[in-house]
N, CA and C of each residue as an Amber inpcrd file, in Angstrom:
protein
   549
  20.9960000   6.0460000   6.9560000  20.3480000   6.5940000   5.7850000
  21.2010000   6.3210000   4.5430000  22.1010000   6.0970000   4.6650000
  23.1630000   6.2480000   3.6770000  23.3640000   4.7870000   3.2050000
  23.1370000   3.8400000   4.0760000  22.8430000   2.2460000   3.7260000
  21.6390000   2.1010000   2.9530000  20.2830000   2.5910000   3.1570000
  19.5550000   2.3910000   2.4010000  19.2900000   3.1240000   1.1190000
  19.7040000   4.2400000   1.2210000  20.0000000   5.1210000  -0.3680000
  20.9760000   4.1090000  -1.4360000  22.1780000   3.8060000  -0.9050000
  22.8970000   2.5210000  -1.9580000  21.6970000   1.5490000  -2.1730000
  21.2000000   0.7640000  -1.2340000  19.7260000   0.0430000  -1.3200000
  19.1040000  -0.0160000  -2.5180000  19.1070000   1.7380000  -2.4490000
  17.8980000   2.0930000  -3.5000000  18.2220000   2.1790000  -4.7390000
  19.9890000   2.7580000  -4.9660000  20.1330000   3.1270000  -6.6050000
  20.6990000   1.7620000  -6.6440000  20.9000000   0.4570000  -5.8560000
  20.7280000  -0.5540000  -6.8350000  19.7040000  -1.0350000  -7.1560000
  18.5990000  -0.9010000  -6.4390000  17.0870000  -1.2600000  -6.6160000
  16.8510000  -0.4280000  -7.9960000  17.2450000   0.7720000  -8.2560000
  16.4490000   1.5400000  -9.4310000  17.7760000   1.3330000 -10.4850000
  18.6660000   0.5200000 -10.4160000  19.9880000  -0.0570000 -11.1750000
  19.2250000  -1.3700000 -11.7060000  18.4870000  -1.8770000 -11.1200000
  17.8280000  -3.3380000 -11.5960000  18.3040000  -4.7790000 -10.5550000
  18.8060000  -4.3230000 -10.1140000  19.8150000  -5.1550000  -8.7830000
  18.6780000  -4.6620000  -7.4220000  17.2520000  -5.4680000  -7.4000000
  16.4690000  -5.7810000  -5.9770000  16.9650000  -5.6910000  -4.5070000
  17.0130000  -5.1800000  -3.9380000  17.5040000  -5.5580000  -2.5340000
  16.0110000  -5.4070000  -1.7290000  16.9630000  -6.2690000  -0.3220000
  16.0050000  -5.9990000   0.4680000  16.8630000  -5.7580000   1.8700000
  15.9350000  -5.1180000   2.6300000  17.0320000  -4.3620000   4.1850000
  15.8550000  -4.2690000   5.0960000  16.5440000  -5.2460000   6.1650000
  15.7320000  -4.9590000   7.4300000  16.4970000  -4.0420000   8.4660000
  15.5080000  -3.5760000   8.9370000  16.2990000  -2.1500000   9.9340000
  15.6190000  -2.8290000  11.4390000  16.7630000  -3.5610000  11.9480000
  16.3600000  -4.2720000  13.3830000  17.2080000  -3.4980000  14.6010000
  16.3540000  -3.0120000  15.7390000  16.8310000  -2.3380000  16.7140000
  16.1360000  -2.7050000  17.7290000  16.1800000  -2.3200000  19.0200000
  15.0330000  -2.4740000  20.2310000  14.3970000  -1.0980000  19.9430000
  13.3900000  -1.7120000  21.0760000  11.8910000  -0.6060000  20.6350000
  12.8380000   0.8930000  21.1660000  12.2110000   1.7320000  20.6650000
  12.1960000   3.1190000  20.8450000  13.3500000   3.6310000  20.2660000
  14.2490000   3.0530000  19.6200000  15.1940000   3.5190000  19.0390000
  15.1210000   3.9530000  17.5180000  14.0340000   4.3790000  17.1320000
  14.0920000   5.2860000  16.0590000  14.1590000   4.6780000  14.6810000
  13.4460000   3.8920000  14.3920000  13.2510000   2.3190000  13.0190000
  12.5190000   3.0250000  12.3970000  11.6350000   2.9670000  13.3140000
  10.0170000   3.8460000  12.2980000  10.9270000   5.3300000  11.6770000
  11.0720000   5.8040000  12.8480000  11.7450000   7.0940000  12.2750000
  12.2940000   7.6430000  10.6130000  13.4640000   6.7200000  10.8910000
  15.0090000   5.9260000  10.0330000  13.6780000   5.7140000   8.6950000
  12.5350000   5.0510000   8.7880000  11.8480000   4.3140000   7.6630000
  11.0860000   5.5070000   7.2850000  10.7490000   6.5280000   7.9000000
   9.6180000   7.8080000   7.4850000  10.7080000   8.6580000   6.8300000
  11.4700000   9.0280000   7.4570000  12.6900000   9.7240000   6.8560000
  12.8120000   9.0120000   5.7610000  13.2530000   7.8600000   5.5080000
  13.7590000   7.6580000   3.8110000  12.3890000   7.2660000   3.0090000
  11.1770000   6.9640000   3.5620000  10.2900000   7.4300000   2.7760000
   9.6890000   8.6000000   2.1610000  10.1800000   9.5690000   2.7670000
   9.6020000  11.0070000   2.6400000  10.8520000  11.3120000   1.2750000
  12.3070000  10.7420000   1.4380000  13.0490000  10.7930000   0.9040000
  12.5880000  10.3540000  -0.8850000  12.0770000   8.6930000  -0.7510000
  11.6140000   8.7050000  -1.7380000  10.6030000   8.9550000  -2.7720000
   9.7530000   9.8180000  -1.7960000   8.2880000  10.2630000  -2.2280000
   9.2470000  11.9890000  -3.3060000   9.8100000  12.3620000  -2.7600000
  10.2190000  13.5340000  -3.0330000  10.9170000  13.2780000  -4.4280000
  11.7090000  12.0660000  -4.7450000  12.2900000  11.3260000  -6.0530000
  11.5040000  11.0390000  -6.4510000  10.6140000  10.6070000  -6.4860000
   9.4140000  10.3630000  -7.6790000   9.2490000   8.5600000  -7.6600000
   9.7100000   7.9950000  -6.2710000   9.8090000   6.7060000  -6.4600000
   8.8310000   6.3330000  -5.6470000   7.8720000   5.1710000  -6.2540000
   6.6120000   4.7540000  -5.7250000   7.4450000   4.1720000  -4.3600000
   6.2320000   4.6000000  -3.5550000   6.8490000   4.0650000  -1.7130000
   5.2110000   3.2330000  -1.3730000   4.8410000   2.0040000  -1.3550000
   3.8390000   1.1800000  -0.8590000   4.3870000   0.3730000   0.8020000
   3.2000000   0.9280000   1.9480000   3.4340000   0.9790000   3.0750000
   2.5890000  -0.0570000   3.7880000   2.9840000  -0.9370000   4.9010000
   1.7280000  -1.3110000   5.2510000   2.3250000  -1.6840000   7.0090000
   1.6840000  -1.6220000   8.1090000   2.0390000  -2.1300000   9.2740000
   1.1580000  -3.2840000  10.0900000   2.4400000  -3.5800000  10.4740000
   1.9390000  -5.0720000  11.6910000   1.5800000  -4.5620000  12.8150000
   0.1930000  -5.1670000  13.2970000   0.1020000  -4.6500000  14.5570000
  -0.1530000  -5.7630000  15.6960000   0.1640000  -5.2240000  16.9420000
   0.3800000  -6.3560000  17.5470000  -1.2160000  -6.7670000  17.6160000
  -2.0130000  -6.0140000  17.9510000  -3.2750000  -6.7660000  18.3300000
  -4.0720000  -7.5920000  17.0930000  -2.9840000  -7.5520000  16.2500000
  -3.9130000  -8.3350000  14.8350000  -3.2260000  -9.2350000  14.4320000
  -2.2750000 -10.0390000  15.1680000  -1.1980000 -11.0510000  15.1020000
  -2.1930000 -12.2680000  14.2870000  -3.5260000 -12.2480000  14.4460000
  -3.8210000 -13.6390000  14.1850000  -5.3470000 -13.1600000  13.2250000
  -4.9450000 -12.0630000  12.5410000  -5.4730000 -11.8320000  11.2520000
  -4.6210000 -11.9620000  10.0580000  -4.8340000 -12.8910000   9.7060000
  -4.2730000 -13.2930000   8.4230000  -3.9030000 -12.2160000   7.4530000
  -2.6650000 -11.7850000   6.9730000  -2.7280000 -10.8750000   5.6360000
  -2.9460000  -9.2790000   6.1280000  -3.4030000  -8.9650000   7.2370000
  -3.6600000  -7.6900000   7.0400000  -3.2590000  -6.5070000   6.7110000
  -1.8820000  -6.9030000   6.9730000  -0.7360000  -5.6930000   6.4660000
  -0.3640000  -5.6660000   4.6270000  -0.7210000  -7.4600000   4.5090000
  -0.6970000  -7.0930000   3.1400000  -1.8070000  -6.4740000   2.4780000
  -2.7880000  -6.7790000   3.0810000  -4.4640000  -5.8660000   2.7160000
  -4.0530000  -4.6490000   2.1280000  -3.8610000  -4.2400000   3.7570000
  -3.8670000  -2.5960000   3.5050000  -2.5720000  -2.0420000   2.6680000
  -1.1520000  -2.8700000   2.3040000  -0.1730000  -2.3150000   1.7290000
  -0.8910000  -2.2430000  -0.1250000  -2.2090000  -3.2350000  -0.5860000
  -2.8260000  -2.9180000  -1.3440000  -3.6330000  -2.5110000  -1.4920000
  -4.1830000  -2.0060000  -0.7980000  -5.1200000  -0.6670000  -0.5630000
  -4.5640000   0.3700000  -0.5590000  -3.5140000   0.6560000  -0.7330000
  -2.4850000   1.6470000  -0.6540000  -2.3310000   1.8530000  -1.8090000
  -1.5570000   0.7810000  -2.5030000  -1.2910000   0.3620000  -4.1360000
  -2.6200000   0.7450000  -5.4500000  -3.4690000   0.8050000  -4.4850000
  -4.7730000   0.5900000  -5.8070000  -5.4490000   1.5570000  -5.3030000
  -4.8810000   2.4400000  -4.2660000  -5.6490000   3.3430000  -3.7400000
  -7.1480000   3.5250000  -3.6450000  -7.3630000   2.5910000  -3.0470000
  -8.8210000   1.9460000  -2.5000000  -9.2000000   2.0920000  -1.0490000
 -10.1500000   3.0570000  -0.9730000 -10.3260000   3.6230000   0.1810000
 -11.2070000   2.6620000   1.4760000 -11.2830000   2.9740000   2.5200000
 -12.1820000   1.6880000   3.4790000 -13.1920000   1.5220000   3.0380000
 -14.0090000   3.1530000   3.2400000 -15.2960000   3.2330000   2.7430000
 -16.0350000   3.7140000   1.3930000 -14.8960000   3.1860000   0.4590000
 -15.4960000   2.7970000  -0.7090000 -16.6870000   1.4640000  -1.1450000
 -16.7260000   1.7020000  -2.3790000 -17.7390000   0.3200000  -2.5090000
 -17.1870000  -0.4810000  -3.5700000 -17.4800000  -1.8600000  -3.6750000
 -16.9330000  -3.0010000  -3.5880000 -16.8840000  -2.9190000  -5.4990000
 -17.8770000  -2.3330000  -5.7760000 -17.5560000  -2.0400000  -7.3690000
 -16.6590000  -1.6500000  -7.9180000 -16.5590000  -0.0730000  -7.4220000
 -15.4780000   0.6660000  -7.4180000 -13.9840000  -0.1960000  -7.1550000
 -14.0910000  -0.2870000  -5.8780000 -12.6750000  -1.1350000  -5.5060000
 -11.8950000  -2.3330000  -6.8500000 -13.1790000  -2.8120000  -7.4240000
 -13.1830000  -3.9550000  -8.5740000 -12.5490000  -2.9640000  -9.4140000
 -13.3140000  -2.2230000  -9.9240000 -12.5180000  -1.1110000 -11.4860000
 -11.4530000  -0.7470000 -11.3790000 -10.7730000  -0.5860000  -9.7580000
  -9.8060000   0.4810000  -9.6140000  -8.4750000  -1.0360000  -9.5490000
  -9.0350000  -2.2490000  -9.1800000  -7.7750000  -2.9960000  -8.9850000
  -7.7620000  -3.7200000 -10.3080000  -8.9040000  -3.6460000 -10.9040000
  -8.8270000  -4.7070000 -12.1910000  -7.9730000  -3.3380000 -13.2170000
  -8.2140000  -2.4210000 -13.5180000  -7.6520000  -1.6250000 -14.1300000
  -6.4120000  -1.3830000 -14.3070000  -5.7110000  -1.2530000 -12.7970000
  -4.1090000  -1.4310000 -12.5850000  -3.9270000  -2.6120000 -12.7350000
  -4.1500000  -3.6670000 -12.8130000  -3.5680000  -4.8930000 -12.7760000
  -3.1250000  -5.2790000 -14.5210000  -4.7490000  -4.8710000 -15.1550000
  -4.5030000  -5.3750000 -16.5920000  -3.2830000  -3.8990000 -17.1530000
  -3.4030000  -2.7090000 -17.0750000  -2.5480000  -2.1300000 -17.3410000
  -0.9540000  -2.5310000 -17.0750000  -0.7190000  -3.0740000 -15.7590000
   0.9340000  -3.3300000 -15.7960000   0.4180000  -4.5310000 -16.2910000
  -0.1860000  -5.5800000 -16.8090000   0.4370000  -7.1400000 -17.1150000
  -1.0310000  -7.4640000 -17.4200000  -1.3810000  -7.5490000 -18.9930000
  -2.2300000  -8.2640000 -19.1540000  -2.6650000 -10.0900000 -18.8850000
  -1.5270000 -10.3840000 -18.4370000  -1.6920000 -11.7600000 -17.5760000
  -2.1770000 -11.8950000 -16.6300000  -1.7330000 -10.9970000 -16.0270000
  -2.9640000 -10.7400000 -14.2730000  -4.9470000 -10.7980000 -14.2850000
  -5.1850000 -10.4780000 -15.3160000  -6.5680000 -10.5280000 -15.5630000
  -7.0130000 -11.9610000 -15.3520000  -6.2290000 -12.9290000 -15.1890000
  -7.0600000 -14.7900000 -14.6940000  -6.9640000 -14.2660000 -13.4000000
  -6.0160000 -13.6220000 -12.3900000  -5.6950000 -13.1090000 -11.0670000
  -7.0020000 -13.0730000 -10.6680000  -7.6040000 -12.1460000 -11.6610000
  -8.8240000 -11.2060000 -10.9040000 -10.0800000 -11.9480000 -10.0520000
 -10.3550000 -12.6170000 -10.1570000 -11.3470000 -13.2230000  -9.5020000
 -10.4480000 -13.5860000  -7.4700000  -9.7970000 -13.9710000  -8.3940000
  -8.6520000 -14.3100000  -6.8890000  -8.4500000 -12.8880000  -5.7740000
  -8.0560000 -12.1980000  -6.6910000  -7.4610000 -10.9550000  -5.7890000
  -8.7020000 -10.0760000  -5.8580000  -9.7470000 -10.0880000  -6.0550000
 -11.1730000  -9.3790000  -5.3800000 -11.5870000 -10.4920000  -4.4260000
 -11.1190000 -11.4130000  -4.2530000 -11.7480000 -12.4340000  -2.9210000
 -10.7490000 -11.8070000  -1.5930000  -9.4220000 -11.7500000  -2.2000000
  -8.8530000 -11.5730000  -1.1760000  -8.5440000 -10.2940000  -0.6400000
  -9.1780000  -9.2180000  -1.7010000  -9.4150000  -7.7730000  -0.8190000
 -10.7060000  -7.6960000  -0.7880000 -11.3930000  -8.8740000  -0.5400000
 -12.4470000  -8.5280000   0.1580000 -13.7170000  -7.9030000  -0.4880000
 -13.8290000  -7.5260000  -2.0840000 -14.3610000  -7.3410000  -2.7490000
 -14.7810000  -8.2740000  -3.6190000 -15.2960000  -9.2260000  -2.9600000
 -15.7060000 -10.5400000  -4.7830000 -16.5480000  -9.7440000  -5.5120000
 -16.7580000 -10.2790000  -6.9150000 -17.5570000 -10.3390000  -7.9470000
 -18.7280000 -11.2340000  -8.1300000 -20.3370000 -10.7660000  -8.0880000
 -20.5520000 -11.5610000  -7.8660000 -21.0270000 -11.7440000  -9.0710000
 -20.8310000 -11.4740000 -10.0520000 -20.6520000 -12.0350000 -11.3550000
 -19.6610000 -12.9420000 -11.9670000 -18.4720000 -13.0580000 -11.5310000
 -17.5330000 -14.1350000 -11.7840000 -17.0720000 -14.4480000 -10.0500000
 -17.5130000 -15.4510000  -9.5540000 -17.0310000 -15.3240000  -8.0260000
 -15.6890000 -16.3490000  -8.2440000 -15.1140000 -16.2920000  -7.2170000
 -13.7860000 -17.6500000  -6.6630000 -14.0690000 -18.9400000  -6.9260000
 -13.6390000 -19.7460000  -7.6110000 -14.4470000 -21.1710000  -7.6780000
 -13.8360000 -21.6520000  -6.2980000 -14.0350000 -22.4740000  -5.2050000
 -14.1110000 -23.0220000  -4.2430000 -12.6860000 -24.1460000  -4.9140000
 -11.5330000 -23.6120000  -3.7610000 -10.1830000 -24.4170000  -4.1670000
  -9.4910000 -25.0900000  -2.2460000  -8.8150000 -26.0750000  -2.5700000
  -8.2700000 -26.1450000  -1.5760000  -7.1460000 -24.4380000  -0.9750000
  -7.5470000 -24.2980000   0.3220000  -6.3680000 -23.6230000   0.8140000
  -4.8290000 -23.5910000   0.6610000  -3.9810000 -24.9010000   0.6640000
  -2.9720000 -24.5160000   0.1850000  -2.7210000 -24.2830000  -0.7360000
  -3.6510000 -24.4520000  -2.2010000  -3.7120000 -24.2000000  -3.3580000
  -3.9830000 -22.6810000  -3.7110000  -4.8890000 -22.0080000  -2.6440000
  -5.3010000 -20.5300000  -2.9160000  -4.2160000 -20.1220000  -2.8600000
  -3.6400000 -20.5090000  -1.3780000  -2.3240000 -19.4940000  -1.1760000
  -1.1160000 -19.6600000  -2.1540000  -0.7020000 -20.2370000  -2.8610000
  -0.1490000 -20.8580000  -3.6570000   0.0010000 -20.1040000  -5.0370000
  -1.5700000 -19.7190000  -5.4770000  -2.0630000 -18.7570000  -6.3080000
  -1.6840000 -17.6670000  -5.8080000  -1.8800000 -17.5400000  -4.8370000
  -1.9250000 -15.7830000  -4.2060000  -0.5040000 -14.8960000  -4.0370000
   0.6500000 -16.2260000  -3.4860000   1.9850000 -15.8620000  -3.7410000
   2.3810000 -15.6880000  -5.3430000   1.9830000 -16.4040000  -5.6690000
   2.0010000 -16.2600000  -7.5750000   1.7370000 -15.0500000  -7.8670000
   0.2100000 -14.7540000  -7.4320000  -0.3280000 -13.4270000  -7.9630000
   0.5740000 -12.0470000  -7.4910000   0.9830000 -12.3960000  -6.3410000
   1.8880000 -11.2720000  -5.8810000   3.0430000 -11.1450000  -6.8610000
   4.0850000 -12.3520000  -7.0040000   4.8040000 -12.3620000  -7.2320000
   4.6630000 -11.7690000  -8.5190000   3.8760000 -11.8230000  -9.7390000
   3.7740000 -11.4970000 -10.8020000   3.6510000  -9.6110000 -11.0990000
   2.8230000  -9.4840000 -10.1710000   2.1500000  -8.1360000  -9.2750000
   3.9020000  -7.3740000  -9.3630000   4.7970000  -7.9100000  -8.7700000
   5.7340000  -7.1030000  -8.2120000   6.5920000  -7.1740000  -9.2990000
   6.5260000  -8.2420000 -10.0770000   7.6160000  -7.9640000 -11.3270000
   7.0450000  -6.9920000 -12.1730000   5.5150000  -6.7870000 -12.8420000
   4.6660000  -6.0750000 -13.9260000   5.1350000  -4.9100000 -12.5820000
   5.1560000  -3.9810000 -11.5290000   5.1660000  -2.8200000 -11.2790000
   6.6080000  -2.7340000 -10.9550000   7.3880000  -3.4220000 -11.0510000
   9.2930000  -3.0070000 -11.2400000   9.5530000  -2.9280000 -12.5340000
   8.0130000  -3.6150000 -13.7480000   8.2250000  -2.9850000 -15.0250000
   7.9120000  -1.4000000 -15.0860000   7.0320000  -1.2460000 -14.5330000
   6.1260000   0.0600000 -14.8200000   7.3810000   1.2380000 -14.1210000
   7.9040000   0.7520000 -13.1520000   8.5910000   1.9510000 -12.4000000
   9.3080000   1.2130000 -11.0740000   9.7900000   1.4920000 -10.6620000
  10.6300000   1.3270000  -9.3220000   9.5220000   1.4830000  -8.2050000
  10.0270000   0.6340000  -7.2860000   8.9340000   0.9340000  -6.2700000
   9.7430000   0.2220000  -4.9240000   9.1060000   1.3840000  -3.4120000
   9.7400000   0.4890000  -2.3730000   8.3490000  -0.1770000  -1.9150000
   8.7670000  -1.1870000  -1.2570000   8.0920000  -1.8470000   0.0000000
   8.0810000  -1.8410000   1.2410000   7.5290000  -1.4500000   2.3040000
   7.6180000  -0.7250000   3.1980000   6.8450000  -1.3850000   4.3070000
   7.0750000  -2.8460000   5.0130000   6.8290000  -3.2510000   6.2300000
   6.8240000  -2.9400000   7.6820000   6.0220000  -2.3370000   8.3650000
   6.4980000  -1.8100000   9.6620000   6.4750000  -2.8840000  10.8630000
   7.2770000  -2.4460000  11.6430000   6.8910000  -3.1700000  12.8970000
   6.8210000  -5.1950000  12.7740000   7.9600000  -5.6080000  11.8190000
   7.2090000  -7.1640000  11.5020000   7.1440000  -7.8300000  12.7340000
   7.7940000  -7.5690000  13.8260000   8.2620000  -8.5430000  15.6610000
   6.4460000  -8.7620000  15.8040000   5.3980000  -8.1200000  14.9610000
   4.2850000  -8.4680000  14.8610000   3.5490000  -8.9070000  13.8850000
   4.1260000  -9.8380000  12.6840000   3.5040000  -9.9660000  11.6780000
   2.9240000 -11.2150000  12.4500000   1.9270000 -11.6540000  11.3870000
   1.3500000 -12.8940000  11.1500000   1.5480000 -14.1960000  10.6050000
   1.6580000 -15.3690000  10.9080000   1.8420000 -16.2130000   9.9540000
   1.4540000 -15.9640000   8.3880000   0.8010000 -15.8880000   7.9210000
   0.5630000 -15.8790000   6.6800000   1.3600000 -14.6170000   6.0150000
   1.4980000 -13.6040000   6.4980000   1.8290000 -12.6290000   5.8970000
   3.4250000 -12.5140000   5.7820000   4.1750000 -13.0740000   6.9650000
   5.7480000 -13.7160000   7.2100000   5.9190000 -14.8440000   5.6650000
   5.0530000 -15.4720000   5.5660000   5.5560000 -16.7330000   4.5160000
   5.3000000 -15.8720000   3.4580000   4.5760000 -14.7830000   3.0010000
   4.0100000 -13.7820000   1.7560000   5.0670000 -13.3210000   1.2130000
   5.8620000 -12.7380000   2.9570000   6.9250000 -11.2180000   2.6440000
   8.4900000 -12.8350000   2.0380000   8.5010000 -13.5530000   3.0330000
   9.3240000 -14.6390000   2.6500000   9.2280000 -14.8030000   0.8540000
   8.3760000 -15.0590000  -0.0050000   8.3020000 -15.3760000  -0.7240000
   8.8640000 -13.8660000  -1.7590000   8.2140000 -12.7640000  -1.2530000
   8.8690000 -11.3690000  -1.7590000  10.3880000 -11.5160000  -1.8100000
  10.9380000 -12.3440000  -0.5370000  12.1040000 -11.9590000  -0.5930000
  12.9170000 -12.8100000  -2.0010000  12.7890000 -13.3440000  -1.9030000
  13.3370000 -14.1520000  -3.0150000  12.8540000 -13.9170000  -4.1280000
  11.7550000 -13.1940000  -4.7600000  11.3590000 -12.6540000  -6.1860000
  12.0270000 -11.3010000  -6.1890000  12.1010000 -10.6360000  -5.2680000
  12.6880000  -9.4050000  -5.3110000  14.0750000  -8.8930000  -6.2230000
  15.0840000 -10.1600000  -5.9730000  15.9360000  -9.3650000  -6.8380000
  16.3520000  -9.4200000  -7.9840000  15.2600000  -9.5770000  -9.0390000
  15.0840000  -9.9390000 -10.1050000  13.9580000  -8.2550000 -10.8150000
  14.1970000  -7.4280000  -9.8180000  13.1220000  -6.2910000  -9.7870000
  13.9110000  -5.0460000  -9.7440000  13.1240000  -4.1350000  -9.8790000
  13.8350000  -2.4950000  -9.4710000  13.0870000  -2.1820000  -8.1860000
  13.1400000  -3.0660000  -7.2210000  12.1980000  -3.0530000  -5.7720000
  13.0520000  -3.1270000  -4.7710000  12.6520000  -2.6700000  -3.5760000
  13.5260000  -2.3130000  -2.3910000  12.4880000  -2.8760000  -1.6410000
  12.3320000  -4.2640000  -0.6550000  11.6740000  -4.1470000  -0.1190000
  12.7410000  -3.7110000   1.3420000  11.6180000  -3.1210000   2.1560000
  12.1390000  -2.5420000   3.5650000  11.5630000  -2.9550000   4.3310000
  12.3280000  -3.8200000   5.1210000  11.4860000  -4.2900000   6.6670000
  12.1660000  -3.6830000   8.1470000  11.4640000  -3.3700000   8.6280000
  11.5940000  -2.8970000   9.7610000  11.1040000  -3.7780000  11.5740000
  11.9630000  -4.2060000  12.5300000  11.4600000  -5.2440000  13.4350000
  12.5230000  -4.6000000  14.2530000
C-alpha cells in the first residue's frame, strides 16, 4: 500500500506513473487494488475501473468499453442518444479538440450518430485514431483533475486492448495519472 500511495503523490505531483501489482492467483491483487481504490475515492481522486475477463479474451476492447462507461457514466440500459450527450459533453468540456473525436468514439461505444455517422476508414487507421483519441482523452482529464486507471485481472486482456493500455503506458507520464495494472 505504501508503494502505491508514493505512486500516487507523484501522479498528483505531475510525475505519471504506472504500477503493476503481479502475484499468483489468490493472493490478494484485487484486494491490494480495492483497498487503494476505496483509498482514493475517499481523497477526492477520480478512480476509472475496468476488468479482463477470461471468457472475453477475444472481444476486442471490452475492458476499455466499460472503463468508459464508467468515465461518462453511461449506463447499459441507457439509450444511444443519451449516451451521445453524456460523452459528447465531457469530451468538449475537458478539450474542445476532441469534438472531430466524436463521430469516432460514438462508433466505438457503440452508440453511432446517425446523423453524422463514421466515414468508412481502413482498420489500422481507425485504431490509430482511437489510440490518439485516448491519448488526448487522458491528457484533457490529468488537465481537469488527477485520475487513476484501474485494470483488473490483465493475464486476461485482449489483443487490442494490451496494445491500447501499451500505448497509455507511454502517454502517461506526461499526466497527473496513475495507471494501475493488476495480473
Amino acid at each position: 500500500m505504501a508503494t502505491l500511495d508514493a505512486a500516487l503523490e507523484r501522479a498528483l505531483a505531475g510525475r505519471g506513473q504506472v504500477v503493476g501489482v503481479v502475484a499468483s492467483a489468490g493472493l490478494g491483487k484485487s484486494r491490494l487494488c480495492y483497498e487503494f481504490a476505496e483509498r482514493c475515492r475517499a481523497r477526492g481522486v477520480a478512480l476509472h475501473a475496468a476488468h479482463c475477463l477470461a471468457h472475453a479474451r477475444t472481444l476486442a476492447f471490452l475492458p476499455v468499453r466499460e472503463l468508459l462507461r464508467n468515465f461518462f457514466d453511461i449506463r447499459e440500459d441507457g439509450d444511444d442518444r443519451q449516451a451521445r450527450k453524456q460523452i459528447a459533453g465531457e469530451l468538449t468540456l475537458l478539450d474542445e479538440g476532441l469534438r472531430d473525436y466524436l463521430p469516432l468514439i460514438f462508433d466505438f461505444m457503440r452508440v453511432p450518430d446517425p446523423e453524422r455517422p463514421l466515414p468508412s476508414m481502413d482498420p489500422g487507421i481507425r485504431q490509430a485514431r482511437l489510440f490518439d483519441a485516448f491519448g488526448r482523452l487522458a491528457q484533457a482529464t490529468s488537465r481537469a483533475q488527477p485520475a487513476v486507471f484501474l485494470f483488473e485481472d490483465l493475464h486476461w486482456v485482449d489483443e487490442s486492448t494490451d496494445a491500447l493500455i501499451g500505448a497509455m503506458v507511454d502517454q502517461v507520464a506526461t499526466t497527473r495519472s496513475l495507471l494501475l495494472l493488476n495480473f
